[in-house]
N, C-alpha and C positions, 0 to 999 in steps of 0.2 A: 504493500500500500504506500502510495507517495505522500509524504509532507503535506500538502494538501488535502489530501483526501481524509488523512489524520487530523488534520484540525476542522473541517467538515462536520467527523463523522463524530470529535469532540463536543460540539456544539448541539450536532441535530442527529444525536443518536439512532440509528432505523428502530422502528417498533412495530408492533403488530396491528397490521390495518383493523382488527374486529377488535381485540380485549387492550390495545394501545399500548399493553406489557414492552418493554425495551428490550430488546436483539442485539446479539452478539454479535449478528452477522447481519448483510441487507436479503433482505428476504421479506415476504409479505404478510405471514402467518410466525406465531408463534408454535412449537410444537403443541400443545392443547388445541389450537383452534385449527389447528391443522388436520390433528388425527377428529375432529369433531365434522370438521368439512369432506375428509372422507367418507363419514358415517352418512350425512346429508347427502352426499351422492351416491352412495350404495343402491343395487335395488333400479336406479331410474335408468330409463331407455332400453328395458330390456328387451324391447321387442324394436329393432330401428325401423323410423316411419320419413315424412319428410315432415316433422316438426320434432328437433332433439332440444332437452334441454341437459342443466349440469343438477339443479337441487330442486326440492320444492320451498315454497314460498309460504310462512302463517302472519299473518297477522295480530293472531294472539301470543304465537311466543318468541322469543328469544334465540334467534340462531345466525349462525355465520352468514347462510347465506342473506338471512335477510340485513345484518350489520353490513356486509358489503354492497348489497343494493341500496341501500340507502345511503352509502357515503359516496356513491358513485353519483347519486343526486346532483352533488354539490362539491363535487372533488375531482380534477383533472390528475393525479398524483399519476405518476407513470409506473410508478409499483403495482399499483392496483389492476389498470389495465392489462399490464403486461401477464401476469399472476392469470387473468380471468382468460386474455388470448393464448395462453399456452393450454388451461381449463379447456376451454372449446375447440380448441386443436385436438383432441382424445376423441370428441363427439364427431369431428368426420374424417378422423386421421385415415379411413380408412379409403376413403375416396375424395381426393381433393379437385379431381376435374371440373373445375368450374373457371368461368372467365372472367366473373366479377361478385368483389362482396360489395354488400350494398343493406344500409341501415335504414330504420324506421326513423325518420325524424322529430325530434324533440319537438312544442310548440315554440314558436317564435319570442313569447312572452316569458315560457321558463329560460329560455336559453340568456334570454337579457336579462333575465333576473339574480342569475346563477354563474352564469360565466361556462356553465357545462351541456354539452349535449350527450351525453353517457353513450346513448349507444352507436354514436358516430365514432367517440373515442374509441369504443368495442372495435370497431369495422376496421378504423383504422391501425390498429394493434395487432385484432387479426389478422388483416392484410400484411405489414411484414412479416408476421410469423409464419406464416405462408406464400409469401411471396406471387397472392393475387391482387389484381389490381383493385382499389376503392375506386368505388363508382357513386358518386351521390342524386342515387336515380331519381328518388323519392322526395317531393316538396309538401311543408307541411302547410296549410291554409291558416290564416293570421288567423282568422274568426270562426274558427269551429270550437265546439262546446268542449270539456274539458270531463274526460270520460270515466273520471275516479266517482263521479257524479251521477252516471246513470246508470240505469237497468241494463242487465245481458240485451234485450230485443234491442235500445237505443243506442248502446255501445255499438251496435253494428251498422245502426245503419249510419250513425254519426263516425265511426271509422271509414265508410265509402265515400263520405262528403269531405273529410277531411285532406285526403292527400289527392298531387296527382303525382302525372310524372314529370320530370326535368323535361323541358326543350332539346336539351342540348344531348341527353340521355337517349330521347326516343330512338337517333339511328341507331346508334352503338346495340343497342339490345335483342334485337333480330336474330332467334336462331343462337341465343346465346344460354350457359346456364348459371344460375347465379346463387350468391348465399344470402338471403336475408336474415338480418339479425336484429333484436333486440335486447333489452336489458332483462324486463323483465314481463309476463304475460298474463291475464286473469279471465277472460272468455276466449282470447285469440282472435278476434276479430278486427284487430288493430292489423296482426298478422296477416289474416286471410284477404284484408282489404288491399294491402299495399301486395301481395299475391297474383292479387285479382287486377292490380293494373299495371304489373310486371308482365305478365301473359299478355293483356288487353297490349300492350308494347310488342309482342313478339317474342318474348322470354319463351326457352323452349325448356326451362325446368328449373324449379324453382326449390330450394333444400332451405325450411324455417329452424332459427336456433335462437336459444337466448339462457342467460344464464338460468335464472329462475320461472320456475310457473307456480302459480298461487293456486293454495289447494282450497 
């Protein structure tokens, strides 16, 4: 380690993105939350479809994965993402043939508010870690309603009105297969909409990921 990086790591010690515990080493987990984050992904995707994810999601308790969605909120930390694109590298390690990843976009209003758009970071993290290209196919519409707010039937159709596609995305996509990704999921129709105008483009296959799904 250089002088540098010793007075750095003096200062602003690594620690554990879920329990904040201080690290010996840079890393994104502490061993607890580490062996705890394995438990949460045990068990899922046992059957592979074209929507994977890595954990599930409660909102009554306490867990890694839901500690890291949530600081992905409001956190560009490069730890974090790096950590989650190596995470979701396992979920299609198996077949990476595709020509573009391409994220769900944040609203306009979180993204100003926050400074983060989480699962663009995802895409883009992804993307070097697999060395496909980010594609920012998907646009999100200033004034559509904000869907933590409505019912499964409105969540969908308010996911159709919400995005469309890029201008400049439309040729590129023809005949092409692509990775959509988000952060995190709860009816999927956030997913299925921005699916549905990836194809409506010409996309000839479309493979949904994210880290978490809400159970």
């Amino acid at each position: 380690m250089s002088l540098l990086n010793k007075i750095i790591a003096a200062f602003f010690p690594p620690y554990c993105l879920c329990c904040k515990a201080l690290l010996s080493q840079e890393r994104a987990l502490c061993d607890s939350c580490g062996e705890k984050w394995r438990e949460e992904c045990s068990g899922v995707n046992s059957n592979k479809s074209e929507f994977l994810y890595l954990a599930p999601y409660s909102n009554k308790k306490r867990s890694v994965a839901k500690s890291l969605i949530l600081l992905s909120k409001s956190s560009n930390d490069k730890r974090l993402y790096n950590f989650l694109a190596d995470e979701l590298f396992l979920l299609i390690a198996d077949n990476i043939n595709y020509n573009y990843i391409i994220n769900i976009p944040r609203r306009p209003s979180a993204v100003r508010k926050t400074g983060v758009d989480q699962a663009k970071l995802l895409a883009q993290a992804l993307s070097r870690k697999i060395n496909i290209k980010y594609l920012p196919a998907l646009k999100h519409k200033e004034f559509s309603r904000e869907q933590k707010f409505l019912s499964a039937e409105q969540r969908s159709e308010n996911a159709i009105s919400s995005y469309r596609i890029s201008r400049r995305a439309e040729s590129r996509l023809a005949a092409k297969s692509v990775i959509l990704i988000d952060d995190v999921t709860t009816t999927g129709s956030t997913l299925s909409a921005g699916e549905r105008l990836l194809y409506a483009a010409g996309a000839a296959g479309v493979i949904k990921i994210t880290v978490a799904k809400a159970e």
